[in-house]
C-alpha positions as CSV (number, residue, x, y, z in Angstrom):
1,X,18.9,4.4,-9.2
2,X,20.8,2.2,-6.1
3,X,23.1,3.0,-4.0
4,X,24.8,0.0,-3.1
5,X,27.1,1.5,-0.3
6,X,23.9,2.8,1.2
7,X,21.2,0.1,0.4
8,X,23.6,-3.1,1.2
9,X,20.7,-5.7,2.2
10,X,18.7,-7.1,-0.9
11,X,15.3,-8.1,0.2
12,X,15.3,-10.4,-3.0
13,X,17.4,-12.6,-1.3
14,X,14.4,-13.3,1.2
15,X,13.0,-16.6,0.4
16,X,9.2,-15.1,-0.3
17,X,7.9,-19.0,-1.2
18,X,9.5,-19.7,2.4
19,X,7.7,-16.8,3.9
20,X,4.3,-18.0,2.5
21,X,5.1,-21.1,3.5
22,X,5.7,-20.7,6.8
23,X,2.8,-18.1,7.0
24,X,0.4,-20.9,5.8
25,X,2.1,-23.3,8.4
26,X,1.3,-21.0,11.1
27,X,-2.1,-20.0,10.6
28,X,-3.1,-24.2,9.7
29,X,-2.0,-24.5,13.3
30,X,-5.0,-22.0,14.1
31,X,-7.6,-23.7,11.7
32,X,-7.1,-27.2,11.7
33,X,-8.4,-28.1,14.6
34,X,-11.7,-26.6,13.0
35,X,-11.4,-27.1,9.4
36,X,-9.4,-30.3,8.7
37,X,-12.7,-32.2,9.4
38,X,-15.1,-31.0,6.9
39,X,-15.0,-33.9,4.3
40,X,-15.3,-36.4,7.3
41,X,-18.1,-34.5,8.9
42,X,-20.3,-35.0,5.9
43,X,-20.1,-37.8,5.6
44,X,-22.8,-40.4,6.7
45,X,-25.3,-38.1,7.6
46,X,-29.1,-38.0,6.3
47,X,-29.0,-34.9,3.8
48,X,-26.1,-36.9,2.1
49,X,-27.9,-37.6,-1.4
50,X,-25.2,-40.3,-2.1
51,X,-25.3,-42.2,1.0
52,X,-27.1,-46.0,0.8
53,X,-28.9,-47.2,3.7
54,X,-26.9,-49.6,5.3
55,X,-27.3,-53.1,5.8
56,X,-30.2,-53.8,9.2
57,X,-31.6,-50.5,8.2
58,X,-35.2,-50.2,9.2
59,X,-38.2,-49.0,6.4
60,X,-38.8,-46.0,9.1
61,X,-35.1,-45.2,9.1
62,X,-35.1,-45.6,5.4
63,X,-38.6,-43.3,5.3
64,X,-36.6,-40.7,7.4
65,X,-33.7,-40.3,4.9
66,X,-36.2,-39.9,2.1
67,X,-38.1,-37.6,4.0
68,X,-34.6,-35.3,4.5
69,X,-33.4,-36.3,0.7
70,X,-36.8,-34.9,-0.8
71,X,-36.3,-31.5,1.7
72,X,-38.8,-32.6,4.6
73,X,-36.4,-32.7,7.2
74,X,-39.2,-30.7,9.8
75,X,-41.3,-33.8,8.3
76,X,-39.1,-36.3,9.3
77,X,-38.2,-34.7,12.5
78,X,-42.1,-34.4,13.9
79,X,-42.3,-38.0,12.9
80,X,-39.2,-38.9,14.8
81,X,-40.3,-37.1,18.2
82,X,-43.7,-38.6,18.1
83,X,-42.1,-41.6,18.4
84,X,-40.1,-40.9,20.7
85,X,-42.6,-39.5,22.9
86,X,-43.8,-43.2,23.1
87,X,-40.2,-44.9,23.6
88,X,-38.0,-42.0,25.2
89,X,-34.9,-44.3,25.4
90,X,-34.9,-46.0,21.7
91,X,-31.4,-45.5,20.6
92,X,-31.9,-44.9,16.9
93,X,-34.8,-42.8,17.7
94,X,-32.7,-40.7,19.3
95,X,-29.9,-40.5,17.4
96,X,-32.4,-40.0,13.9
97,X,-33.2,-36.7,15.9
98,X,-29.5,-36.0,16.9
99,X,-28.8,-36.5,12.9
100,X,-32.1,-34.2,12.3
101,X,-31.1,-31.6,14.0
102,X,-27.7,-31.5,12.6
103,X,-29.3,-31.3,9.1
104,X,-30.9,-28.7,9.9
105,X,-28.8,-26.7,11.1
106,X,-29.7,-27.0,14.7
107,X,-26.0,-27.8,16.5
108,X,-26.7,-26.4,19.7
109,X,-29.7,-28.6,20.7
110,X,-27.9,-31.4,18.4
111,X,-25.2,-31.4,21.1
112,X,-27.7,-31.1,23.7
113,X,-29.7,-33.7,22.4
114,X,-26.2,-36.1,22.2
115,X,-25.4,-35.3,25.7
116,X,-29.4,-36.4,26.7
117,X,-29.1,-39.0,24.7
118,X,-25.4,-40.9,26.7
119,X,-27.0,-40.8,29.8
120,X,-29.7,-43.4,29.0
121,X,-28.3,-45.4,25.8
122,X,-26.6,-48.7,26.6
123,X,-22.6,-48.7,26.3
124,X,-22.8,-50.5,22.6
125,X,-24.3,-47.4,21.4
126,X,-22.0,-44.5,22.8
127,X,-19.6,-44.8,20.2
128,X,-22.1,-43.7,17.8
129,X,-23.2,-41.0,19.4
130,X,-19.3,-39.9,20.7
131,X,-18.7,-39.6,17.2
132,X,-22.1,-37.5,16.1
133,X,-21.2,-35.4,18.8
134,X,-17.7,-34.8,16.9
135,X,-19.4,-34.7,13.4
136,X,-21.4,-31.9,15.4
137,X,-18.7,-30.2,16.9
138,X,-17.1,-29.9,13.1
139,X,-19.6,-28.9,11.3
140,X,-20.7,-25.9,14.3
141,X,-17.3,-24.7,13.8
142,X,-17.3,-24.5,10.2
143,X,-20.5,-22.8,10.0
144,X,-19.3,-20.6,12.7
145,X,-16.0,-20.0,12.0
146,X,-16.0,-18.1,8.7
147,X,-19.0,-15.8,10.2
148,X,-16.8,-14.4,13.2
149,X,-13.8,-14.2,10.9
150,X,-15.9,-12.0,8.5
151,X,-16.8,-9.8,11.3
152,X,-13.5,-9.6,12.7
153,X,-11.9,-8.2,9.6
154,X,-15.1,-5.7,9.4
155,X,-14.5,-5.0,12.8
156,X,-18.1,-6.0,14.1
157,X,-16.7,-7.1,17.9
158,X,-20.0,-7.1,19.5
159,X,-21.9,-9.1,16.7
160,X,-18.7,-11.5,17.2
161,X,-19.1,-12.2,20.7
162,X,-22.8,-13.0,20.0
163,X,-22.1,-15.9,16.9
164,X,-19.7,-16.9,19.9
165,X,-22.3,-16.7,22.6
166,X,-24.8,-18.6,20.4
167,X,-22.4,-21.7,20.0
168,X,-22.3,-24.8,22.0
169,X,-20.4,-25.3,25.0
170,X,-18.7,-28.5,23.2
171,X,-17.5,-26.4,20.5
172,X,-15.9,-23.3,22.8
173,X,-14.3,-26.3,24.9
174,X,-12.0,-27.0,21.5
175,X,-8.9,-25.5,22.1
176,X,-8.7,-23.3,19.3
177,X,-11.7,-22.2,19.0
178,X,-11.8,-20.8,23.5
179,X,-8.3,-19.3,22.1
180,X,-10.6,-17.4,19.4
181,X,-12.9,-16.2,21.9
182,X,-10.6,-15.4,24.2
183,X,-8.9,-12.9,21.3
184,X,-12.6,-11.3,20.2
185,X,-13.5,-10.5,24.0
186,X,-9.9,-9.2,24.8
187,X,-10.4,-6.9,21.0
188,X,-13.7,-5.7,22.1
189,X,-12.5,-5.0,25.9
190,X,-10.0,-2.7,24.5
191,X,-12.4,-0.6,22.0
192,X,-12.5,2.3,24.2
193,X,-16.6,2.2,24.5
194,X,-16.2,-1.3,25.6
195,X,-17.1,-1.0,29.3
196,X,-19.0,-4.6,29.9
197,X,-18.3,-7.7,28.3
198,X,-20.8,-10.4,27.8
199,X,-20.6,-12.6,30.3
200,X,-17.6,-11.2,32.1
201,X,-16.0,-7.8,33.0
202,X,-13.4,-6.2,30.6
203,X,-10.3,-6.1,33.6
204,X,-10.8,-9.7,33.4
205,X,-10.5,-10.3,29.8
206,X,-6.0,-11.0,29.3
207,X,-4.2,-10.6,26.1
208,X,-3.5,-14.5,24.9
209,X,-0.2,-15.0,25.1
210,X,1.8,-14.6,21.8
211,X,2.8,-18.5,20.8
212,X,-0.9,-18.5,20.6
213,X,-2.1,-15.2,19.2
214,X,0.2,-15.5,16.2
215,X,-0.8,-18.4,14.0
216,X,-4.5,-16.7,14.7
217,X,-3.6,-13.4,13.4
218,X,-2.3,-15.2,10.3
219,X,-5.1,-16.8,10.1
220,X,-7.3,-13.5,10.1
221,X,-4.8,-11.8,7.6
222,X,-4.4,-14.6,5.7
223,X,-5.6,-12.5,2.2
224,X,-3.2,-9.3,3.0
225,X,-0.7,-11.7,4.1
226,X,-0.6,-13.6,0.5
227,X,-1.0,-10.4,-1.3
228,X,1.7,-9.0,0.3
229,X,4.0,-11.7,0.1
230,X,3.2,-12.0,-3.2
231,X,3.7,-8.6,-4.4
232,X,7.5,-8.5,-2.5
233,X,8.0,-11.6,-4.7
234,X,7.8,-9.3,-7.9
235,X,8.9,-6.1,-6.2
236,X,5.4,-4.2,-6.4
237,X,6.2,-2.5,-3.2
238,X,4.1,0.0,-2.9
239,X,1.4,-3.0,-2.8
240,X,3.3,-4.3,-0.2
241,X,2.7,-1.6,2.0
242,X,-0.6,-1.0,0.9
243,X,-1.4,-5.1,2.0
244,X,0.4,-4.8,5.1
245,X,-1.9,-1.7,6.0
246,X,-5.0,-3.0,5.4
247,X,-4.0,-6.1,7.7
248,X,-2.5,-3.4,10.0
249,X,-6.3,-1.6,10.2
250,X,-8.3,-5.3,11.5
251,X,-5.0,-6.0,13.9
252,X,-1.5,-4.5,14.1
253,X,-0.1,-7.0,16.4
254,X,1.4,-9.6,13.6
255,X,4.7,-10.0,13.8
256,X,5.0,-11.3,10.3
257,X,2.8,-8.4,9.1
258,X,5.8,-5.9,10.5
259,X,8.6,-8.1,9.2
260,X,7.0,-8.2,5.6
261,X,5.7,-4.2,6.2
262,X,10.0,-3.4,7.3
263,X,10.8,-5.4,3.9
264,X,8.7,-3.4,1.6
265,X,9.7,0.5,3.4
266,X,13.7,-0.5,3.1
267,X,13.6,-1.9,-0.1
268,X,11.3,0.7,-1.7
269,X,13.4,3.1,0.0
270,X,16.5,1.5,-2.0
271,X,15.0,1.1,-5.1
272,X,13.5,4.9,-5.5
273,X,16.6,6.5,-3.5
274,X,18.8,8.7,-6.4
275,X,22.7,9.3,-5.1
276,X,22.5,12.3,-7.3
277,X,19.7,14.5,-5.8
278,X,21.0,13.9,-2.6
279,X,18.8,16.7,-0.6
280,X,15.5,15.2,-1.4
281,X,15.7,13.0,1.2
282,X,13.3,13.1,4.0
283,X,10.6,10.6,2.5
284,X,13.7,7.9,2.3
285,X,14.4,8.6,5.8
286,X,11.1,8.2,6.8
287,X,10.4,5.1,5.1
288,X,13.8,3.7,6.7
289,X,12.8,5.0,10.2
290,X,9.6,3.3,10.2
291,X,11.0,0.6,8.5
292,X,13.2,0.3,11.7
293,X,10.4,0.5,14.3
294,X,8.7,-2.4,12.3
295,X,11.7,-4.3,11.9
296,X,12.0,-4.1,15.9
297,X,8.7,-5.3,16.4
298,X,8.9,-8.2,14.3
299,X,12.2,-9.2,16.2
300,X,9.8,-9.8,19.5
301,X,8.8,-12.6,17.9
302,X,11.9,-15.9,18.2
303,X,10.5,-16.9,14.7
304,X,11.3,-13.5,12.8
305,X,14.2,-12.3,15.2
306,X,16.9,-13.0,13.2
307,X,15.8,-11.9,9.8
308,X,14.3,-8.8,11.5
309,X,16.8,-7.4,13.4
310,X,19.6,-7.8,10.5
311,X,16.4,-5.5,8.8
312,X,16.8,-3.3,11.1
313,X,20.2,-3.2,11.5
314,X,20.7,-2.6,8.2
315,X,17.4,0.8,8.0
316,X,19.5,2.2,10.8
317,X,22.3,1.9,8.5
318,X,21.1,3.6,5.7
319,X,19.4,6.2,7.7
320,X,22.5,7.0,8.9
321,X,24.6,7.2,5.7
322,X,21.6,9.3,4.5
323,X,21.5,11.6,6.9
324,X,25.5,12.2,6.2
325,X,25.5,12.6,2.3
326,X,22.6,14.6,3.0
327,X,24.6,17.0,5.4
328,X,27.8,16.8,3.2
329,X,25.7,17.5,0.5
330,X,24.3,20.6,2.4
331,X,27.7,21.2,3.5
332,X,29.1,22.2,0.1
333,X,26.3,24.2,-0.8
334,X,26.8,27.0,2.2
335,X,30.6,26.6,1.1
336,X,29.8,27.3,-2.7
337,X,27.4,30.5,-1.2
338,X,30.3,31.6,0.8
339,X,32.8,31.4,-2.0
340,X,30.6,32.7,-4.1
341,X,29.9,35.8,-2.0
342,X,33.5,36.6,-1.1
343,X,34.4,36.5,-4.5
344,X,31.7,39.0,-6.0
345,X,32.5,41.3,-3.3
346,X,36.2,41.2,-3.9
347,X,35.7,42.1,-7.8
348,X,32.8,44.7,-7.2
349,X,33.9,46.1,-3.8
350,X,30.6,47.6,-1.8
351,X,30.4,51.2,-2.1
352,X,26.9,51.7,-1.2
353,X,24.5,51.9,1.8
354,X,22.3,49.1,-0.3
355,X,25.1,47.1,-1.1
356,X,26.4,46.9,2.5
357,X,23.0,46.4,3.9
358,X,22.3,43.3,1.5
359,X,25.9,42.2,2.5
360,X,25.3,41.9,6.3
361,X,21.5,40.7,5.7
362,X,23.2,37.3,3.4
363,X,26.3,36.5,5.3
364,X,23.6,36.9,8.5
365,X,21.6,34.4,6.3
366,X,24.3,32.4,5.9
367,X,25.8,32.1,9.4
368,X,22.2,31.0,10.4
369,X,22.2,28.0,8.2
370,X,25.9,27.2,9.1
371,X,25.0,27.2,13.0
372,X,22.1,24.8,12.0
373,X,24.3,22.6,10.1
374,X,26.8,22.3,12.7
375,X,24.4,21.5,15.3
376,X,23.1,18.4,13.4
377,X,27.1,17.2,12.4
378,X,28.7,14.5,15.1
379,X,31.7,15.8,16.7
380,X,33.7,13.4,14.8
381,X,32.1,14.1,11.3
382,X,34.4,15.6,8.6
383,X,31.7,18.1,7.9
384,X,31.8,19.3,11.8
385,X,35.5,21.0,11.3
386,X,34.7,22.2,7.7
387,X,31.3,23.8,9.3
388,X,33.7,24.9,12.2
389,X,35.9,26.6,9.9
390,X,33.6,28.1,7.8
391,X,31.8,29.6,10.5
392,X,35.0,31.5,11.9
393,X,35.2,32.9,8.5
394,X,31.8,33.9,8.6
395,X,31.9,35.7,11.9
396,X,35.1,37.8,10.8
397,X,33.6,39.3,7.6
398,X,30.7,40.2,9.6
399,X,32.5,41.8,12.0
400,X,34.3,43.9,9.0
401,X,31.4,44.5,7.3
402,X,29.9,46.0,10.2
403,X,33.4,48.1,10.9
């Protein structure tokens, strides 16, 4: 049952395809500088099974990619270093071992070996070995990438920073990637058993700044983040909240995370909410106050500040409208009491010790709750001069009843 008066803002009028749009925008921004290279760095290479040698190739070349299509690549790669332990500058020699490596898995000393390899090659050949070097670079990160995001989200740190350790300086010199490590050393410095760092001491390890740490976090979250999004689309709430603390658990510093999290406690609130019962509602206010604090946090962020501080605007809101049926509801039930008791008394009069003892003991009662109400009414609240009033009243037949 809604409460329009109370629950004015419709989530369903959030684009949620906008949302996951800009949510898959974001964390692209993260990733592509990592993963928008796979198809090209496959291709050419000696484990490619559809690759045809090319036209100058060499029968050793050509015995080299049979060797790596038939699974010999340690084969091929012995072969290759013999000969280059008898002509340490050949060119293709070296870059058939570059390639080698690569195939089998070896990026670190495939880099390494590029690096050897420009300072003797002649300038015709750097090309080929700049753009190895990137093939490398790509396919490192790919591998890579996936292994430190799964421990992220498992929150493995340590084992993290050493799949980051292990890769090649050319790799942690992409942008993305240094901003990746950055993020896993400044998680792990602030586990509180975290006193050393690899390679550096935690006091030196600085929060990235948020432009940066965003579109990773969406990244990391991307699964919670569709789920969730998803779910708000067809009003499974309670999902939403569920999604949004799962993502909350591996990192609770998304600002899109708290925007959709706001969302789904306001508009659960306002779906569940019954204007009829009235005095059942502390869960809704909870919901709406932590919908609030979310909706605050979200607004930190220039990309959600709009949308999030009209949520918020709109959970303080209904907070407060709920908090004042709630007392005008409690209101008229100490009014009903107090009728209620005046009347009985004045058509059965008390004429026993008993009587008059449970007398005093409910208008006590009573006054208690009526001093509690009237501490929680505004001055300016209706309910503060009705409370006022009917806690005069109480106080005088108290005073009679004790005459």
């Amino acid at each position: 049952m809604t409460d329009e008066a109370t629950f004015g803002y419709r989530p369903q009028g959030v684009d949620t395809t906008a949302l996951r749009t800009l949510a898959h925008e974001a964390r692209r921004e993260f990733s592509v500088d990592l993963d928008a290279m796979s198809a090209f760095a496959a291709t050419g290479r000696l484990d490619d099974p559809d690759a045809a040698p090319k036209p100058g190739t060499s029968e050793f070349e050509k015995t080299v990619a049979e060797l790596v299509r038939r699974g010999m690549a340690e084969e091929a790669l012995g072969r290759v270093e013999r000969r280059l332990g008898r002509d340490p500058d050949d060119s293709t020699l070296l870059y058939l071992r570059c390639d080698l490596l690569l195939v089998l898995g070896r990026h670190v000393d495939a880099a390494a070996g590029v690096h050897g390899a420009l300072e003797v090659v002649d300038r015709r050949s750097r090309d080929r070995f700049h753009l190895l070097l990137e093939k490398i670079i790509w396919l490192e990160g790919e591998k890579n990438l996936g292994e430190i995001r799964r421990l992220l989200r498992r929150g493995e740190l340590s084992a993290a920073v050493q799949v980051l350790d292990g890769c090649s300086p050319d790799l942690t010199a992409v942008a993305r990637f240094a901003d990746l490590d950055a993020y896993v050393r400044e998680r792990l410095a602030r586990q509180p058993r975290s006193w050393r760092l690899p390679g550096r001491r935690p006091a030196e390890v600085e929060p990235l700044p948020d432009a940066r740490l965003q579109p990773l976090l969406y990244w990391l979250l991307r699964e919670e983040l569709d789920d969730g999004i998803g779910a708000l689309n067809q009003s499974r709430y309670a999902a939403v909240r569920q999604a949004m603390t799962t993502a909350e658990a591996i990192d609770d510093r998304c600002s899109l995370i708290a925007f959709v999290h706001a969302l789904a406690l306001y508009a659960g609130a306002r779906d569940s909410y019954d204007p009829g019962r009235p005095s059942q509602v502390a869960p809704f206010l909870a919901d709406l106050a932590r919908a609030g604090e979310y909706a605050r946090r979200a607004a930190a962020d220039p990309d959600w500040r709009e949308m999030a501080t009209e949520m918020g605007q709109r959970s303080a809101q209904a907070h407060e409208t709920l908090i004042h049926n709630e007392l005008v509801h409690a209101t008229n039930l100490v009014v009903t009491r107090f009728n209620g008791l005046v009347d009985g008394y004045l058509r059965r009069p008390i004429s026993t010790e008993s009587e008059l003892y449970a007398a005093r003991r409910a208008m006590s009662q009573l006054g208690l709750e009526v001093s509690a109400l009237r501490r929680r009414a505004p001055a300016a609240d209706e309910t503060a001069a009705t409370l006022g009033t009917l806690d005069s009243a109480i106080t005088r037949i108290r005073g009679q009843l004790r005459g």
